[in-house]
Each structure stands twice: as C-alpha cells, then as structure tokens.
mmCIF entry with sequence, helices, sheets and N, C-alpha, C, O atoms, coordinates in Angstrom:
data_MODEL
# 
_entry.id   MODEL 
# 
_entity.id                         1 
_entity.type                       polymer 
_entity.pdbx_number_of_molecules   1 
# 
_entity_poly.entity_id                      1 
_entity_poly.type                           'polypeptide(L)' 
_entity_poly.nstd_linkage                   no 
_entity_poly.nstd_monomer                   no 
_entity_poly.pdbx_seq_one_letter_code       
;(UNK)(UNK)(UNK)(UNK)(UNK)(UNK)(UNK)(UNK)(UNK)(UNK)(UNK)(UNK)(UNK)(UNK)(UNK)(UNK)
(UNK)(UNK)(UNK)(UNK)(UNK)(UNK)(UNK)(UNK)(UNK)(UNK)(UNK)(UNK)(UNK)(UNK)(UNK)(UNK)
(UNK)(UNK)(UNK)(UNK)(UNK)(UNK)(UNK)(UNK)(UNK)(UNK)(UNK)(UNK)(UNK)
;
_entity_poly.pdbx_seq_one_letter_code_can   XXXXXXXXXXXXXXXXXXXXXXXXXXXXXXXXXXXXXXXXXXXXX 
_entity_poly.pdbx_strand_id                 A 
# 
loop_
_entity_poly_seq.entity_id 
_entity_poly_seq.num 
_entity_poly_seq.mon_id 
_entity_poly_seq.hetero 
1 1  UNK n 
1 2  UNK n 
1 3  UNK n 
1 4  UNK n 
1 5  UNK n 
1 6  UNK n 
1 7  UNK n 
1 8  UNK n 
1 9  UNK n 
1 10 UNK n 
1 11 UNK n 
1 12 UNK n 
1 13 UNK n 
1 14 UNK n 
1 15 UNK n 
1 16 UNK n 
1 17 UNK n 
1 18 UNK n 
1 19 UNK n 
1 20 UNK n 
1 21 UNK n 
1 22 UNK n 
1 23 UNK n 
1 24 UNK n 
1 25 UNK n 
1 26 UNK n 
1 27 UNK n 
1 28 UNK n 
1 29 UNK n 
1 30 UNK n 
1 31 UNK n 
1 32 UNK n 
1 33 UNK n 
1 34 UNK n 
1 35 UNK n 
1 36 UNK n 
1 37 UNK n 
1 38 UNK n 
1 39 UNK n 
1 40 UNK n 
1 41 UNK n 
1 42 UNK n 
1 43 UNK n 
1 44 UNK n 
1 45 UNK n 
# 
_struct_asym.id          A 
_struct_asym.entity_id   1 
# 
loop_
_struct_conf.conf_type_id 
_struct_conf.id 
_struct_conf.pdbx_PDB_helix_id 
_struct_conf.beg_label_comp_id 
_struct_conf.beg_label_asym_id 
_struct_conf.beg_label_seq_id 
_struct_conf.pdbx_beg_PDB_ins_code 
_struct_conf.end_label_comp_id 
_struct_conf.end_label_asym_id 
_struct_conf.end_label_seq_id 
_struct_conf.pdbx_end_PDB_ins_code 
_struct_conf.beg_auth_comp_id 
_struct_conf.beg_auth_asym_id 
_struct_conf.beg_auth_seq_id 
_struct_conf.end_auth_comp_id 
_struct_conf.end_auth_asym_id 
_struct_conf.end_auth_seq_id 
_struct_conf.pdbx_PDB_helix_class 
_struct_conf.details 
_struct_conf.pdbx_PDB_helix_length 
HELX_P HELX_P1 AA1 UNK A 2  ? UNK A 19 ? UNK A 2  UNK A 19 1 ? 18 
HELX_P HELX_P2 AA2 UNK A 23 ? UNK A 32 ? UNK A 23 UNK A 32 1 ? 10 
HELX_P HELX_P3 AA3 UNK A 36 ? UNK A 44 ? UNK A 36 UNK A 44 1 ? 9  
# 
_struct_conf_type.id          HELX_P 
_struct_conf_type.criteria    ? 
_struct_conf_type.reference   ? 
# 
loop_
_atom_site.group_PDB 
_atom_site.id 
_atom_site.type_symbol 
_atom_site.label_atom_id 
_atom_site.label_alt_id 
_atom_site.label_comp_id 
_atom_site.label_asym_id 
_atom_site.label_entity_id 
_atom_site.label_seq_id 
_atom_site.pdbx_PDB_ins_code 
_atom_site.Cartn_x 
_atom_site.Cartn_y 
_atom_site.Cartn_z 
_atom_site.occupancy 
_atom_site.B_iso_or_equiv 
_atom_site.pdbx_formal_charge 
_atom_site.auth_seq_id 
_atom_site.auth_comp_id 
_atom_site.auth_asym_id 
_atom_site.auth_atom_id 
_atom_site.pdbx_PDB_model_num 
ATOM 1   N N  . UNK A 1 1  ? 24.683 76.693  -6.465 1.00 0.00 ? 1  UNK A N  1 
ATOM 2   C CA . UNK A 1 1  ? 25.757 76.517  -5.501 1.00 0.00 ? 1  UNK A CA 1 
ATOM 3   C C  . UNK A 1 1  ? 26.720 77.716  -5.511 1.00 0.00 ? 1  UNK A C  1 
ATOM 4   O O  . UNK A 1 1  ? 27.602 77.950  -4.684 1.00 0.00 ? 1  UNK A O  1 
ATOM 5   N N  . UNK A 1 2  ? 26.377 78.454  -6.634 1.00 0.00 ? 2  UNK A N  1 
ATOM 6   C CA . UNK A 1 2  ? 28.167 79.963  -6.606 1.00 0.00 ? 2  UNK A CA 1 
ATOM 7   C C  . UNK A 1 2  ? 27.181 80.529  -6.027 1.00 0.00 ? 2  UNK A C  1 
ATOM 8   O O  . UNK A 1 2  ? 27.875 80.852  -5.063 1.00 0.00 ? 2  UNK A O  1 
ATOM 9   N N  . UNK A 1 3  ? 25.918 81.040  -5.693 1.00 0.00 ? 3  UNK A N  1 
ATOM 10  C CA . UNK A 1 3  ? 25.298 81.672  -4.772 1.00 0.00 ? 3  UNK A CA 1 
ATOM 11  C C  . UNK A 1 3  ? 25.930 81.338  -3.171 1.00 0.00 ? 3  UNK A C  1 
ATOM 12  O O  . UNK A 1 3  ? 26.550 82.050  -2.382 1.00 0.00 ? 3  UNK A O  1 
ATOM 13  N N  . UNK A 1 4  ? 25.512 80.077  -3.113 1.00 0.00 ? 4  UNK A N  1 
ATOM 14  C CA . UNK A 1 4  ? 26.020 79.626  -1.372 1.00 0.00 ? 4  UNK A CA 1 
ATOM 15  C C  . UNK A 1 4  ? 27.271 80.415  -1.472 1.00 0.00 ? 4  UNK A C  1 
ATOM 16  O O  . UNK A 1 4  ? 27.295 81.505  -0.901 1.00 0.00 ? 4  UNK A O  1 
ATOM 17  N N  . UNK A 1 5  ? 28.454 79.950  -2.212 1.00 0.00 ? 5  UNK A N  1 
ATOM 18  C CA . UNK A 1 5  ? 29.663 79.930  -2.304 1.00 0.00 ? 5  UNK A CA 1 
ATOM 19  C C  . UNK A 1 5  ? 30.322 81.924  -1.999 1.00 0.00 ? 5  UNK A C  1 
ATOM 20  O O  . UNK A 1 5  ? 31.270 82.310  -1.315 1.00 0.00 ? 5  UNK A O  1 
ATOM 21  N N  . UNK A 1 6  ? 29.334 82.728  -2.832 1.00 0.00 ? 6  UNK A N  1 
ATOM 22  C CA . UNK A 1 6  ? 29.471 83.967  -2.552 1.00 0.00 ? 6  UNK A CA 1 
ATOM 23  C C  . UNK A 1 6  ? 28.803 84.724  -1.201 1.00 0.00 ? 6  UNK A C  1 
ATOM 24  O O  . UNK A 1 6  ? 29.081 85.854  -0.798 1.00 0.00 ? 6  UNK A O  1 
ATOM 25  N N  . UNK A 1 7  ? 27.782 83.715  -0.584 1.00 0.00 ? 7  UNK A N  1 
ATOM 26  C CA . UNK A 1 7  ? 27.527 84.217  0.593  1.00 0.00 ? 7  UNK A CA 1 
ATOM 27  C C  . UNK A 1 7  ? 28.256 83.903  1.654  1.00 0.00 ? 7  UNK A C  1 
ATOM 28  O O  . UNK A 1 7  ? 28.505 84.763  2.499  1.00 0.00 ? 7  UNK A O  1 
ATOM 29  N N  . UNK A 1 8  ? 28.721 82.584  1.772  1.00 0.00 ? 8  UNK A N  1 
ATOM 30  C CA . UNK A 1 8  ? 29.665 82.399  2.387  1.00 0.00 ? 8  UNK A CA 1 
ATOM 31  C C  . UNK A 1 8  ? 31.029 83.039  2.499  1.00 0.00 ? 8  UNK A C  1 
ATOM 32  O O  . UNK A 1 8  ? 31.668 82.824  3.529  1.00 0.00 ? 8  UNK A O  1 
ATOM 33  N N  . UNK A 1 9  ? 31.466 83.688  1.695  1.00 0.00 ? 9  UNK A N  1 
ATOM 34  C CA . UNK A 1 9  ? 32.482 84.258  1.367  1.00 0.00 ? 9  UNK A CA 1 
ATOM 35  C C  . UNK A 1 9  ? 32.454 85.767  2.261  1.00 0.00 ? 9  UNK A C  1 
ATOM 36  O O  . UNK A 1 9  ? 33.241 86.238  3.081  1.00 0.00 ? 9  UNK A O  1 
ATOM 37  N N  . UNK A 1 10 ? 31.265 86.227  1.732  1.00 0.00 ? 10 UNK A N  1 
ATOM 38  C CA . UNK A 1 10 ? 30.843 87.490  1.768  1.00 0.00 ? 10 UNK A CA 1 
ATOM 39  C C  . UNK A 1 10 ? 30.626 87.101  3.530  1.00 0.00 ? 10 UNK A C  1 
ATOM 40  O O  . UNK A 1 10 ? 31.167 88.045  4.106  1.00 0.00 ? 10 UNK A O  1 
ATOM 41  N N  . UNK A 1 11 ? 30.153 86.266  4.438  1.00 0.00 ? 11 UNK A N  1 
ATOM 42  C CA . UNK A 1 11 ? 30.186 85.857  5.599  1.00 0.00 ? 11 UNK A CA 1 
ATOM 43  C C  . UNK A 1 11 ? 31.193 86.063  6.670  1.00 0.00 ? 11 UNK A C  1 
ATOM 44  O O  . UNK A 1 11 ? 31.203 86.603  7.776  1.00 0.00 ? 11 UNK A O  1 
ATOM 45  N N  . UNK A 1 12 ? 32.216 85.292  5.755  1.00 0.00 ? 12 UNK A N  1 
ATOM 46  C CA . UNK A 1 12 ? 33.693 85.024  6.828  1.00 0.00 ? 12 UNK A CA 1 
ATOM 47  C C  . UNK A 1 12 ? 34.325 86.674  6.390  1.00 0.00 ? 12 UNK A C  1 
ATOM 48  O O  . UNK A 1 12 ? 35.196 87.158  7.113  1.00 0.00 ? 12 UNK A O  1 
ATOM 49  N N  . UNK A 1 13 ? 33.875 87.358  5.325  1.00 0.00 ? 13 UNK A N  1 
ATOM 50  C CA . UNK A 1 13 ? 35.178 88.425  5.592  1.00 0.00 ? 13 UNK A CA 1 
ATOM 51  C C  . UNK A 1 13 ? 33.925 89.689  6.093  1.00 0.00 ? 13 UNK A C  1 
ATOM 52  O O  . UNK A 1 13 ? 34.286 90.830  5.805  1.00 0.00 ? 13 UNK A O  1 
ATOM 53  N N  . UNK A 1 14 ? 32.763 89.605  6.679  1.00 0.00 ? 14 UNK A N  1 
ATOM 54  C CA . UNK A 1 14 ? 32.500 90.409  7.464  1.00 0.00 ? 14 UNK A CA 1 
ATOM 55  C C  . UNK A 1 14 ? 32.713 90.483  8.511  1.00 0.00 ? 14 UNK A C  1 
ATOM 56  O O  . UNK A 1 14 ? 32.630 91.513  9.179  1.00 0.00 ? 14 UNK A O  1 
ATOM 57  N N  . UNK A 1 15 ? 33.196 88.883  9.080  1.00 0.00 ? 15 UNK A N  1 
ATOM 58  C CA . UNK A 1 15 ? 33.498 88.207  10.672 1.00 0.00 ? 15 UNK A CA 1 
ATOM 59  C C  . UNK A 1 15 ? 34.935 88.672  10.494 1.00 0.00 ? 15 UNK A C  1 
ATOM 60  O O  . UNK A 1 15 ? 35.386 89.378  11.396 1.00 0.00 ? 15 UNK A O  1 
ATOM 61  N N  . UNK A 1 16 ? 35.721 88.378  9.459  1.00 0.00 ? 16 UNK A N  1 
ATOM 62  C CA . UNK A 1 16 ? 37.081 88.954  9.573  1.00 0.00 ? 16 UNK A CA 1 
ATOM 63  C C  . UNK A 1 16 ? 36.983 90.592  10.254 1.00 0.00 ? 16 UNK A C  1 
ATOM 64  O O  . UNK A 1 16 ? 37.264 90.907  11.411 1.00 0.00 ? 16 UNK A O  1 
ATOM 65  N N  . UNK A 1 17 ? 36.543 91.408  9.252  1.00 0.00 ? 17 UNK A N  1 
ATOM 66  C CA . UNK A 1 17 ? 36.327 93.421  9.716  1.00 0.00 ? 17 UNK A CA 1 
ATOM 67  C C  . UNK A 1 17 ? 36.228 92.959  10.697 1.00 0.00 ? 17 UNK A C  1 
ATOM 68  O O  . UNK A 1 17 ? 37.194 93.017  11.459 1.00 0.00 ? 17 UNK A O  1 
ATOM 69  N N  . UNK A 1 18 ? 34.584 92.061  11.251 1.00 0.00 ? 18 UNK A N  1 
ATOM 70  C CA . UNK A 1 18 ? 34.718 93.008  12.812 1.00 0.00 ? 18 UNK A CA 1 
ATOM 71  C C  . UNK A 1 18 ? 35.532 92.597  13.762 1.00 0.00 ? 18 UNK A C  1 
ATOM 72  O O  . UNK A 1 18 ? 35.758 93.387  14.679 1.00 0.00 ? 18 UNK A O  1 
ATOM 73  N N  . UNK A 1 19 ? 36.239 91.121  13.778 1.00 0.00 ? 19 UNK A N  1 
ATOM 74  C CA . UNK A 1 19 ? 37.672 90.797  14.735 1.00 0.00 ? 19 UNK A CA 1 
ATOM 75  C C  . UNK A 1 19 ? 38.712 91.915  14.260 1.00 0.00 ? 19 UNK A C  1 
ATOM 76  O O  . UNK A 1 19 ? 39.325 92.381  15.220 1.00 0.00 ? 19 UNK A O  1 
ATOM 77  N N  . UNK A 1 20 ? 39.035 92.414  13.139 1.00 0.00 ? 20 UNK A N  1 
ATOM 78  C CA . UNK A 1 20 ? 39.825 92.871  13.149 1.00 0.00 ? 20 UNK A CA 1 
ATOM 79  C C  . UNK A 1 20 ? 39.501 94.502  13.493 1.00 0.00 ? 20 UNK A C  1 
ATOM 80  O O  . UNK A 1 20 ? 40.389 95.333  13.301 1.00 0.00 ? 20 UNK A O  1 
ATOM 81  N N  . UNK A 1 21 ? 38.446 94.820  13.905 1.00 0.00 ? 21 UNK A N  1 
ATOM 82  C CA . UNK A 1 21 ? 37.736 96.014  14.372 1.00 0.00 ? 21 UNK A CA 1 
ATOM 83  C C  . UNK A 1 21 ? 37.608 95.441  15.780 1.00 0.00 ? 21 UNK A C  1 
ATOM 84  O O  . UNK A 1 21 ? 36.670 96.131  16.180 1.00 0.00 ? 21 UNK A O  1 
ATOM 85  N N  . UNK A 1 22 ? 37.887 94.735  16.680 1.00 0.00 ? 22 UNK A N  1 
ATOM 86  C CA . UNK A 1 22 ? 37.380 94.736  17.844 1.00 0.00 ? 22 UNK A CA 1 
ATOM 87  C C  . UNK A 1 22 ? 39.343 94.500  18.505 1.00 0.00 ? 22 UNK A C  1 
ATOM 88  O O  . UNK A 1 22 ? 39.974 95.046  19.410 1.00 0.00 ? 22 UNK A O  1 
ATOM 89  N N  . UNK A 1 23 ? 39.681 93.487  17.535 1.00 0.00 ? 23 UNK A N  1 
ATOM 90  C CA . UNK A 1 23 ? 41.143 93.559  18.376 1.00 0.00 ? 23 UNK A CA 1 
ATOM 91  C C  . UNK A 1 23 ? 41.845 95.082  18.275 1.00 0.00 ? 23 UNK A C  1 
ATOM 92  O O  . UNK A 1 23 ? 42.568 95.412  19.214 1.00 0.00 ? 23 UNK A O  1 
ATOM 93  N N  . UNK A 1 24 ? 41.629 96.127  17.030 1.00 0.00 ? 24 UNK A N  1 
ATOM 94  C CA . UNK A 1 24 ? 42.145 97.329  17.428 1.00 0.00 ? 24 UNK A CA 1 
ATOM 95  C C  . UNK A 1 24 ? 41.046 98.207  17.952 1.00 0.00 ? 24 UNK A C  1 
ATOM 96  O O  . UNK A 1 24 ? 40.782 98.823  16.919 1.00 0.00 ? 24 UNK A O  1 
ATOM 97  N N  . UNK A 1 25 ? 40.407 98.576  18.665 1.00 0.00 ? 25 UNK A N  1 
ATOM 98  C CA . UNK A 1 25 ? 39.319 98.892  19.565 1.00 0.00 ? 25 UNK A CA 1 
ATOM 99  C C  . UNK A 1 25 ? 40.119 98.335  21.211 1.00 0.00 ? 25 UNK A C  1 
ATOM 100 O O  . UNK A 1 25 ? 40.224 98.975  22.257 1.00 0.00 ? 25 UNK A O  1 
ATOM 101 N N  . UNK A 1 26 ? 40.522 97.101  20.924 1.00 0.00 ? 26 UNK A N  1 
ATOM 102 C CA . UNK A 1 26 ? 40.818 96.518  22.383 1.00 0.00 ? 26 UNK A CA 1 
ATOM 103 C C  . UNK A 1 26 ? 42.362 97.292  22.688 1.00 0.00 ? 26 UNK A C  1 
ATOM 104 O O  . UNK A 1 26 ? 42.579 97.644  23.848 1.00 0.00 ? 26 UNK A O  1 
ATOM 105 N N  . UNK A 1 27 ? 43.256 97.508  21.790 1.00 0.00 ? 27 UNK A N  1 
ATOM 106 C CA . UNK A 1 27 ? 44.386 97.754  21.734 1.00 0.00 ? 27 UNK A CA 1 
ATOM 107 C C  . UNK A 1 27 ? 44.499 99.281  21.996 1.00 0.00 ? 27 UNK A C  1 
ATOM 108 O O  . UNK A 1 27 ? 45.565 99.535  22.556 1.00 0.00 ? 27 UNK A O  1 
ATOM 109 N N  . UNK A 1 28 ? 43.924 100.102 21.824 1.00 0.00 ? 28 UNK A N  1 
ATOM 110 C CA . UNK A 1 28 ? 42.911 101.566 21.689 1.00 0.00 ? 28 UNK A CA 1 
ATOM 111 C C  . UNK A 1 28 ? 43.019 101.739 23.245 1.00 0.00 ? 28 UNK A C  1 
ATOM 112 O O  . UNK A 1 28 ? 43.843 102.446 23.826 1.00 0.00 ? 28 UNK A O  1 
ATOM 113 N N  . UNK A 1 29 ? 41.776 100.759 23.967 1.00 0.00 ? 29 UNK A N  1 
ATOM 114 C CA . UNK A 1 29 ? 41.554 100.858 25.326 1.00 0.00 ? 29 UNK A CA 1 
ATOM 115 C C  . UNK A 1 29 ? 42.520 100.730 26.239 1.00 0.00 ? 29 UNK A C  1 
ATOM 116 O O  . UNK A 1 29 ? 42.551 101.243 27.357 1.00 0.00 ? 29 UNK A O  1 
ATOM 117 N N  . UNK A 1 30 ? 43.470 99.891  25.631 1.00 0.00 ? 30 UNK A N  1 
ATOM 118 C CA . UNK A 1 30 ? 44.630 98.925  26.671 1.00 0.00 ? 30 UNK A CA 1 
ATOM 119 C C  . UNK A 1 30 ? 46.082 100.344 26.765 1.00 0.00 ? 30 UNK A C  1 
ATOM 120 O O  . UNK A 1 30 ? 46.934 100.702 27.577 1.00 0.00 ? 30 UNK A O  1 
ATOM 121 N N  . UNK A 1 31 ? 45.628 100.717 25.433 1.00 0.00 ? 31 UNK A N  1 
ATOM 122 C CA . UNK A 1 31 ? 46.706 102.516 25.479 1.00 0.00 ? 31 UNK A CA 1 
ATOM 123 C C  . UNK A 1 31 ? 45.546 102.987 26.230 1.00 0.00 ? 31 UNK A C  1 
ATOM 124 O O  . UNK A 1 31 ? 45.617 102.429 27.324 1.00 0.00 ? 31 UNK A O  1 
ATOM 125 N N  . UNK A 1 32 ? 44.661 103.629 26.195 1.00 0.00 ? 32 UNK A N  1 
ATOM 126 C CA . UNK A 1 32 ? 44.251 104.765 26.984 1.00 0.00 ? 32 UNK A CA 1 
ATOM 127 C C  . UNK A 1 32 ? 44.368 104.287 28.573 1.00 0.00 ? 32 UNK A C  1 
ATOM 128 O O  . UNK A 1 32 ? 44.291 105.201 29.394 1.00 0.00 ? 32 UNK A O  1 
ATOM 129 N N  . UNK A 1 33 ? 44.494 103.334 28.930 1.00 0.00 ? 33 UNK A N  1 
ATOM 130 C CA . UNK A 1 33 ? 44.317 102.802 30.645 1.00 0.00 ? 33 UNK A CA 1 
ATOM 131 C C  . UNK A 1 33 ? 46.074 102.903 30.586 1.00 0.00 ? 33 UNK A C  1 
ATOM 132 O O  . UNK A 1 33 ? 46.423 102.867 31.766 1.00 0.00 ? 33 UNK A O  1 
ATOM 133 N N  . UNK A 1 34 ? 46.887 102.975 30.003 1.00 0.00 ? 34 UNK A N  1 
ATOM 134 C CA . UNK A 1 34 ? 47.803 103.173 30.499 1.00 0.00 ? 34 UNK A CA 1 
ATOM 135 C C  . UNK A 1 34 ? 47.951 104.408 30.530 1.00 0.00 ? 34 UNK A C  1 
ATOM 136 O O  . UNK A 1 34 ? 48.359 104.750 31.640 1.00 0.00 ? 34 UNK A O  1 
ATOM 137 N N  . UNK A 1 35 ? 47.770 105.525 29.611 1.00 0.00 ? 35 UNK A N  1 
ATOM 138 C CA . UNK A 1 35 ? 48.228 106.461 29.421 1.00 0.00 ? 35 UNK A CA 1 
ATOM 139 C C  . UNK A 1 35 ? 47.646 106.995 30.756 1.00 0.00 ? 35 UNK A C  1 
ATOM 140 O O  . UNK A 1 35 ? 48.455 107.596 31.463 1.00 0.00 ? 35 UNK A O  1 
ATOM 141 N N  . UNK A 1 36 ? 46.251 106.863 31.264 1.00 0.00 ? 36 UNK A N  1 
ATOM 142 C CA . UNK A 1 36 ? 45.662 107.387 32.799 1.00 0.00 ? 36 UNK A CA 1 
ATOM 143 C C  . UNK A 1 36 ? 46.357 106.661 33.919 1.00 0.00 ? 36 UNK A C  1 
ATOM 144 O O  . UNK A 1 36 ? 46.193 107.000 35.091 1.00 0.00 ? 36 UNK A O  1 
ATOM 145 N N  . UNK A 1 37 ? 47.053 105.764 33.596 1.00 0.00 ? 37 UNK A N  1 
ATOM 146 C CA . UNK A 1 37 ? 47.608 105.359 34.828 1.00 0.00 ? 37 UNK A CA 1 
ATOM 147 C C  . UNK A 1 37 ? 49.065 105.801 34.897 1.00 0.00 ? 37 UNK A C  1 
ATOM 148 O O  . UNK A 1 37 ? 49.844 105.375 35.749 1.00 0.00 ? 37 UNK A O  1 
ATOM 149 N N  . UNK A 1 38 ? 49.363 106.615 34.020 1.00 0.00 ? 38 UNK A N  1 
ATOM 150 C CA . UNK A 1 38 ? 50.895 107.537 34.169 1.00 0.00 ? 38 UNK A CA 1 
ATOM 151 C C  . UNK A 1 38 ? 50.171 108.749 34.639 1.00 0.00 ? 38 UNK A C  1 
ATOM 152 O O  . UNK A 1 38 ? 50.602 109.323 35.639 1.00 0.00 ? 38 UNK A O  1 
ATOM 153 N N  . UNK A 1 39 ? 49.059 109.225 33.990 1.00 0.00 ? 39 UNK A N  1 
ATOM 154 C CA . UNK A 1 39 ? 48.746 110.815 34.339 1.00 0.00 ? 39 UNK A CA 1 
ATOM 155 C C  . UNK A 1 39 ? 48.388 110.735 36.354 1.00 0.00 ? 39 UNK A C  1 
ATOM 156 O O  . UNK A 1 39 ? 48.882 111.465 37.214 1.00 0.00 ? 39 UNK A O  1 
ATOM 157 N N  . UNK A 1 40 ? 47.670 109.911 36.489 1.00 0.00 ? 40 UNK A N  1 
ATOM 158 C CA . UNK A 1 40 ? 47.219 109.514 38.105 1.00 0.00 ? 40 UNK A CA 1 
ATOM 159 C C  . UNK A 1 40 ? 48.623 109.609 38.885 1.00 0.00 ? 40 UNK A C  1 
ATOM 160 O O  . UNK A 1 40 ? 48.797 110.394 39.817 1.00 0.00 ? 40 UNK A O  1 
ATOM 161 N N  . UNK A 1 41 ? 49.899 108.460 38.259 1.00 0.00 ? 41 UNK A N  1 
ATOM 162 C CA . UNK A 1 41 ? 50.929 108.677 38.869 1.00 0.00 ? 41 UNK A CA 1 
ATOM 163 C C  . UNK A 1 41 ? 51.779 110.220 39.180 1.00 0.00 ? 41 UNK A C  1 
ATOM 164 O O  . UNK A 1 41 ? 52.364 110.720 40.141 1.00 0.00 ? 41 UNK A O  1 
ATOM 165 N N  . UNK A 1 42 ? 51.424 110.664 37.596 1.00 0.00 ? 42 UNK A N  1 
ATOM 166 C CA . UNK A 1 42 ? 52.040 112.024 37.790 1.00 0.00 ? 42 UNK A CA 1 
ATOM 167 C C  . UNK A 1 42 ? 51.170 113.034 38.738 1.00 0.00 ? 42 UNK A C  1 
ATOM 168 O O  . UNK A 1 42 ? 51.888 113.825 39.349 1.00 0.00 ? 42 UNK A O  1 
ATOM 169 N N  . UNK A 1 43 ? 49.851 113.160 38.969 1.00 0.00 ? 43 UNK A N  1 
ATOM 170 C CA . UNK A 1 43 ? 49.048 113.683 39.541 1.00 0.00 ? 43 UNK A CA 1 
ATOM 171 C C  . UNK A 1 43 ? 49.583 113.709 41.040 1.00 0.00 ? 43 UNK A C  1 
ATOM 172 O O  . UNK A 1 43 ? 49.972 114.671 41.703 1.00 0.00 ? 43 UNK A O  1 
ATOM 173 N N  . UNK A 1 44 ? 49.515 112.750 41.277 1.00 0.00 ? 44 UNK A N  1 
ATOM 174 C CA . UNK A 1 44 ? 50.014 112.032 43.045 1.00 0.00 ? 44 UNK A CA 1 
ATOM 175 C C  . UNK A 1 44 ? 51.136 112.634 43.264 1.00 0.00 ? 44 UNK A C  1 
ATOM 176 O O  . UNK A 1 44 ? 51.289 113.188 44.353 1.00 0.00 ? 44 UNK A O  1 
ATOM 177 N N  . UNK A 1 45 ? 52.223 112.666 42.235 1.00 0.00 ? 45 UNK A N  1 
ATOM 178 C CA . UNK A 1 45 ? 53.415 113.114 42.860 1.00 0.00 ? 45 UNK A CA 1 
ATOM 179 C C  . UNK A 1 45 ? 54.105 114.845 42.625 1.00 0.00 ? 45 UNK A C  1 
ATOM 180 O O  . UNK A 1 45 ? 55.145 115.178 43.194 1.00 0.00 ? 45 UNK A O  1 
# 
C-alpha cells in the first residue's frame, strides 16, 4: 500500500506543475495580446 500511496502522490503533484505551467503560459499570452493591441493602436495613429 506505501507503493500506491507514493504513486499517487507522485500523480497529483505532476497534475499540480502542469496547472501551474499552463495558468502561467495563459497569463504569458493574455500579456502578449495586450501588449499587440497597444502597438496596433500606436501603429494607426
């Protein structure tokens, strides 16, 4: 059973990295679409 117990473990904190690799990845994208949507504005004017 400390087998299960360490795979399981070893489970949830690989699922942890990659949420916590995908919410800053998302946060990443959500700056770069703004930062092009000031440069476009500045472009235009």
């Amino acid at each position: 059973m400390k087998n299960f117990e360490s795979l399981l473990a070893a489970y949830l904190v690989a699922w942890a990295v990659f949420f916590i690799f995908e919410i800053r990845i998302a946060r990443s994208v959500a700056r770069l679409r703004e930062e092009l949507e000031h440069l476009k504005e500045t472009l235009e004017n």
